[in-house]
C-alpha positions, -999 to +999 in steps of 0.1 A: +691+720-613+699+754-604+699+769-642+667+757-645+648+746-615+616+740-630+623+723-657+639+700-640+616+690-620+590+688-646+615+663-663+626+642-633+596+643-618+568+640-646+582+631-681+613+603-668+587+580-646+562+584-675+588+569-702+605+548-674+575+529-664+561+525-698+594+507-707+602+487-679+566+481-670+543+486-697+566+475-724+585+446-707+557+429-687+535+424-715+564+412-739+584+388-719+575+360-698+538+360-714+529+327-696+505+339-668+524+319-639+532+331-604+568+323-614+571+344-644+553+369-623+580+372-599+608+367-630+589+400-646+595+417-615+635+407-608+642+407-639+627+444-650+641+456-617+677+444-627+674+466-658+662+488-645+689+495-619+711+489-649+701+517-668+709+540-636+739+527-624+768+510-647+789+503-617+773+467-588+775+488-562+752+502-534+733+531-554+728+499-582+715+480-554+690+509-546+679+519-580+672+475-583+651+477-553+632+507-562+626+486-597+613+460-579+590+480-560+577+498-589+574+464-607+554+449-578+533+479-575+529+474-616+519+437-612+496+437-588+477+467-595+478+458-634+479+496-633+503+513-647+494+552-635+501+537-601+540+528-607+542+561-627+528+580-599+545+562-572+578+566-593+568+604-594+565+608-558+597+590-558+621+617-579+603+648-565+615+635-528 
């Protein structure tokens, strides 16, 4: 970060939501679970939030915990808006706090 500032924040907060979301959102909810249930709704949303807390955090632990919730958020946010520029903007907002 303090090499280079900018660029950082360009990449944590622009470019990683962008390829974070469409992988755990735009990728995984349209190619798992594909039956349109209320149930698989909610299994899209646990499930993509596990990974995704996985893919931050090796170690169950309190930060995995987090980075799961903040999955889930994103993958509610994702699933209800059938948006996905609002979970990668939310998820920007996110990283540049």
């Amino acid at each position: 970060m303090q090499a280079a500032p900018y660029l950082t924040t360009i990449g944590n907060g622009l470019i990683a939501p962008t390829i974070e979301e469409l992988l755990f959102r735009g990728l995984f909810f349209n190619f798992f679970f594909l039956k349109k249930t209320r149930f698989n709704g909610f299994l899209k949303i646990i499930v993509s939030g596990l990974i995704f807390g996985s893919m931050h955090e090796l170690a169950i632990n309190y930060n995995w915990l987090i980075y799961c919730a903040m999955g889930w958020i994103l993958g509610a946010t994702y699933y209800w808006t059938k948006d996905l520029k609002c979970s990668i903007i939310l998820h920007a907002l996110i990283n540049l706090l």
